[in-house]
N, CA, C and O of each residue as an XYZ file, in Angstrom:
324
protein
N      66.278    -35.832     -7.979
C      66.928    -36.466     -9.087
C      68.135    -37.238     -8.567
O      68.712    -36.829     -7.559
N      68.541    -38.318     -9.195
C      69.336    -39.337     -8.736
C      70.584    -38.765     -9.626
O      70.324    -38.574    -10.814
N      71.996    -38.452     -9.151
C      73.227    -38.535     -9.247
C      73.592    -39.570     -9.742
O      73.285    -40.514     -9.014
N      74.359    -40.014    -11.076
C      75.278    -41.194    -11.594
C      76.662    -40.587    -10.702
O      77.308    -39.539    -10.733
N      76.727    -42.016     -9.807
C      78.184    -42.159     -9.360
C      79.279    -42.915     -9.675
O      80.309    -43.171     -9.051
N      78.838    -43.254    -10.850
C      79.091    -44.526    -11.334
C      81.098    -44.319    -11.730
O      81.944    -45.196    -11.557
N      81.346    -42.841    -12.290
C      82.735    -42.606    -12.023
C      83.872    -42.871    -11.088
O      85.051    -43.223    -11.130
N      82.719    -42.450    -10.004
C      83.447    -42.783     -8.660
C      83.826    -44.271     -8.180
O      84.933    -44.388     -7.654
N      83.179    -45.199     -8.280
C      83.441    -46.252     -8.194
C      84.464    -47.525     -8.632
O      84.386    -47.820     -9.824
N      85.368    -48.279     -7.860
C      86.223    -48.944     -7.824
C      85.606    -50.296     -8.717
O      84.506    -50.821     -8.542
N      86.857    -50.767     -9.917
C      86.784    -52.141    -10.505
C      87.003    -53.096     -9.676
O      88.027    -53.054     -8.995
N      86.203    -54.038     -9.562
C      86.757    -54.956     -8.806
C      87.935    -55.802     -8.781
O      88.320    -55.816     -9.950
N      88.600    -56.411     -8.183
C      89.674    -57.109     -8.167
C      90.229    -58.040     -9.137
O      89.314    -57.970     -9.958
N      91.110    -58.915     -9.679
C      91.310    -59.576    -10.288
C      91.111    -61.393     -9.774
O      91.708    -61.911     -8.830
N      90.329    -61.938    -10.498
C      89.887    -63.309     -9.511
C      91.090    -63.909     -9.475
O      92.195    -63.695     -9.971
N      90.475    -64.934     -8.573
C      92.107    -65.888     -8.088
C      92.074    -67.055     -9.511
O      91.242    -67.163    -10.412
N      93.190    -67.724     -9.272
C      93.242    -68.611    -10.162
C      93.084    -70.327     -9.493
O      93.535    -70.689     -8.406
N      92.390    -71.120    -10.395
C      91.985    -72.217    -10.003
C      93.301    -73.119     -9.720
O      94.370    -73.222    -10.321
N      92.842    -73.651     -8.702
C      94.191    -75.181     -8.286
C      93.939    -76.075     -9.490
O      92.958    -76.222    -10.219
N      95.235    -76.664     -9.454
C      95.571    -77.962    -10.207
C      94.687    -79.175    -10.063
O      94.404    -79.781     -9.030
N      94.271    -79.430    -11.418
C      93.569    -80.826    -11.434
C      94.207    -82.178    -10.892
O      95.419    -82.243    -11.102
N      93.892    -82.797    -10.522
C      95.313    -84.002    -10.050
C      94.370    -85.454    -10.794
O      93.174    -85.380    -11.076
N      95.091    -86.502    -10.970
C      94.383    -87.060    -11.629
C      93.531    -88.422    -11.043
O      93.855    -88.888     -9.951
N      92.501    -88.988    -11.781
C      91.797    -89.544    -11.154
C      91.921    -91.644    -10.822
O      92.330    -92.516    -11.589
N      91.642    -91.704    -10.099
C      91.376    -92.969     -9.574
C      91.255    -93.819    -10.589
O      90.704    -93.438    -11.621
N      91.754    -95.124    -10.465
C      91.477    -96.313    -11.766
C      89.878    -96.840    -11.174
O      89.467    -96.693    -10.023
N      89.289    -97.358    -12.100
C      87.594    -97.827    -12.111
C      87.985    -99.341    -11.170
O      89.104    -99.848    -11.102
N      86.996    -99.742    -10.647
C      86.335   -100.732    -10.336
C      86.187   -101.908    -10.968
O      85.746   -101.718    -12.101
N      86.405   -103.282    -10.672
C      85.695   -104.489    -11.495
C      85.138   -104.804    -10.395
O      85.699   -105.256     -9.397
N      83.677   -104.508    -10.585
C      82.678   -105.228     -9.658
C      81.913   -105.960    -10.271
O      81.205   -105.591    -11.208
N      82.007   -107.848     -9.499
C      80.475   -108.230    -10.219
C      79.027   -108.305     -9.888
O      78.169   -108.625    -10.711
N      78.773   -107.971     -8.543
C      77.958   -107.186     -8.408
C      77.813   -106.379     -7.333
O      78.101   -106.802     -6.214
N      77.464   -105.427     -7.480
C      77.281   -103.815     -6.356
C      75.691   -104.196     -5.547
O      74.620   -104.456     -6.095
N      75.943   -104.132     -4.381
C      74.481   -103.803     -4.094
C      74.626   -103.086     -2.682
O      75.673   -102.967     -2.047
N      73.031   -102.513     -2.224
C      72.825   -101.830     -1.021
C      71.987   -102.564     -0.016
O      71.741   -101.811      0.926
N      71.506   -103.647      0.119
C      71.218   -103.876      0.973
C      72.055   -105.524      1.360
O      72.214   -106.335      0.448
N      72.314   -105.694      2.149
C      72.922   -107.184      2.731
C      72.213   -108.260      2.579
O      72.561   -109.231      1.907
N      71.005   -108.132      3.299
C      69.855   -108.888      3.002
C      69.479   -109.566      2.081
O      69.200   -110.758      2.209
N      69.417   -109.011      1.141
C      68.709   -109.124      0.045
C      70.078   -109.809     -1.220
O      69.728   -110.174     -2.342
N      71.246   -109.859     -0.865
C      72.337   -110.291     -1.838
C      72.464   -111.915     -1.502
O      72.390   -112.226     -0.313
N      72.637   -112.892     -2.420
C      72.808   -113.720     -2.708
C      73.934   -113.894     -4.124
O      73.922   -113.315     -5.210
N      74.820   -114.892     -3.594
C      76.106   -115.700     -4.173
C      76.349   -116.885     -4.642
O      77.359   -117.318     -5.197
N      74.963   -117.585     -4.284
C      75.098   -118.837     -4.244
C      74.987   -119.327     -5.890
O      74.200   -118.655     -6.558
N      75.557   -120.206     -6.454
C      75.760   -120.800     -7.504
C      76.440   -119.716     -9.029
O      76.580   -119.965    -10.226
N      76.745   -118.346     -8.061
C      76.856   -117.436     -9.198
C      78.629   -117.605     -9.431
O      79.413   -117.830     -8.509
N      78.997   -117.442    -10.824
C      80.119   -118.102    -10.996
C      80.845   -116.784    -11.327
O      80.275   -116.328    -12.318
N      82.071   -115.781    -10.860
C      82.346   -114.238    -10.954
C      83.903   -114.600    -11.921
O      84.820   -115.384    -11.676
N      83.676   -113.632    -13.089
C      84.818   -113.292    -13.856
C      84.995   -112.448    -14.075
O      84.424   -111.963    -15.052
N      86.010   -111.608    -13.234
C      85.937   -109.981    -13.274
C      87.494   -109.851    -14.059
O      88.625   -110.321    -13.934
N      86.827   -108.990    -14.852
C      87.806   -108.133    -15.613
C      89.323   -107.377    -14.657
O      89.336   -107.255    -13.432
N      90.470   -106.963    -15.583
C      91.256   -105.927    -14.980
C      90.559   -104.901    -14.420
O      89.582   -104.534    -15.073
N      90.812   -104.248    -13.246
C      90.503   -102.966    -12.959
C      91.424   -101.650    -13.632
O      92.503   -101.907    -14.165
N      91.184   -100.983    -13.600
C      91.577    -99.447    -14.152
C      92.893    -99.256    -13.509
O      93.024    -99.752    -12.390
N      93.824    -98.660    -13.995
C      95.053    -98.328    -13.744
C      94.590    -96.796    -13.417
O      93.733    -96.204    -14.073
N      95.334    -96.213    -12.231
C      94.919    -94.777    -11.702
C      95.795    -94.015    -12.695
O      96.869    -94.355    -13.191
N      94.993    -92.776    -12.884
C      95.842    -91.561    -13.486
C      97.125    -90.974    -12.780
O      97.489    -90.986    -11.604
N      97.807    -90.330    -14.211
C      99.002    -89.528    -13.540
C      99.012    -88.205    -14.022
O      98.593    -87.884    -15.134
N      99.534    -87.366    -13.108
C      99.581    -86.077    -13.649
C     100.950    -85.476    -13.098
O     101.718    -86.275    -12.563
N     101.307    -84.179    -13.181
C     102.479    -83.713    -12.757
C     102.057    -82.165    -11.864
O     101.804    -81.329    -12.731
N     101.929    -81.630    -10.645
C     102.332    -81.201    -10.107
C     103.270    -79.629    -10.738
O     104.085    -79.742    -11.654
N     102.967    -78.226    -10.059
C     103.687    -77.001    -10.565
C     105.028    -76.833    -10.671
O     105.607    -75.895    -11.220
N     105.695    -78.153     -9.909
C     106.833    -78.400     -9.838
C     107.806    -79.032    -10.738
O     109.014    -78.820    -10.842
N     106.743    -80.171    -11.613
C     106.975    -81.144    -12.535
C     107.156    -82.410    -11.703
O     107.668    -83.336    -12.331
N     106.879    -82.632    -10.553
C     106.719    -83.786     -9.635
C     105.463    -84.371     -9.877
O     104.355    -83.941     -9.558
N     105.821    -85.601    -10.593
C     104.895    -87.029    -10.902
C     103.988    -87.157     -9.720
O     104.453    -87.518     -8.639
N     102.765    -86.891     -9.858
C     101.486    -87.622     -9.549
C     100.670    -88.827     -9.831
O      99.922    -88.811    -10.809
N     100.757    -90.037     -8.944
C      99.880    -90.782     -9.148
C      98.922    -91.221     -8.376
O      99.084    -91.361     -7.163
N      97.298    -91.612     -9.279
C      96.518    -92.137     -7.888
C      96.538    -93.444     -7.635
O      97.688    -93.870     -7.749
N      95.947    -94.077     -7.410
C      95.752    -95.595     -6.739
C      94.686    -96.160     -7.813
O      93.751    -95.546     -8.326
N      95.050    -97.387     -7.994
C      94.759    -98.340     -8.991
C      93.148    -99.040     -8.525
O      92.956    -99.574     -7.433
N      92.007    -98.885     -9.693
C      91.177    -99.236     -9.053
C      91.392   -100.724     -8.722
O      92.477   -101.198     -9.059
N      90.226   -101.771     -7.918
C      90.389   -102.715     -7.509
C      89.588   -104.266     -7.884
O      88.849   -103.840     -8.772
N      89.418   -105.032     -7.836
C      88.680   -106.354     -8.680
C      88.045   -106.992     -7.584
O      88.868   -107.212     -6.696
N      87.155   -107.290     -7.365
C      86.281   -107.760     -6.015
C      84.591   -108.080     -6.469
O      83.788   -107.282     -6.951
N      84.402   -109.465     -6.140
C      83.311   -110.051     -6.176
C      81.985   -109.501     -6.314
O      81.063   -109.677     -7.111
N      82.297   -108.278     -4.586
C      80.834   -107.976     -4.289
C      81.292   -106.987     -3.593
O      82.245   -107.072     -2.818
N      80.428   -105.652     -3.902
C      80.517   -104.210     -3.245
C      79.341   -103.487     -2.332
O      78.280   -103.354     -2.941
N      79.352   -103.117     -1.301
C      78.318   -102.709     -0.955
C      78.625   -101.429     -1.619
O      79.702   -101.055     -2.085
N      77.483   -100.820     -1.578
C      77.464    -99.392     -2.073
C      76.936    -98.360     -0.799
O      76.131    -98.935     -0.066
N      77.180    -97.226     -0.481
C      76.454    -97.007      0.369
C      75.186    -95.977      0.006
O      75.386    -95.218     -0.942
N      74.181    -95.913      0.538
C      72.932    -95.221      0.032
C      72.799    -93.554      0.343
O      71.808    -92.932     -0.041
């Protein structure tokens, strides 16, 4: 017959606590993204790209201002695969 030891046995620990979110990157104005080189063509295409995204801010356990970097406005992106 099997013994419950189940008295005997230790609760486990208390979990850790998660790090701070920090905030995210401003978006992209791309007018067009692509993956292969080859295959992209520019010719006669006329590009009006929008503002890009202003990066997030957040504050730090300290109350010290966090900011990220502003996304960017550019013609043509490679992407990588």
């Amino acid at each position: 017959m099997l013994e419950d030891r189940s008295a005997y046995s230790c609760n486990g620990g208390p979990g850790g606590y998660g790090g701070e979110g920090g905030p995210g990157r401003g978006g992209d104005s791309i007018g067009i993204a692509y993956l292969d080189e080859d295959r992209l063509t520019v010719e006669g295409v006329t590009f009006t790209l929008g503002p890009p995204g202003k990066g997030g801010i957040s504050w730090d356990d300290q109350g010290k201002m966090i900011s990220c970097e502003d996304g960017v406005a550019v013609e043509t992106r490679r992407f990588a695969e």
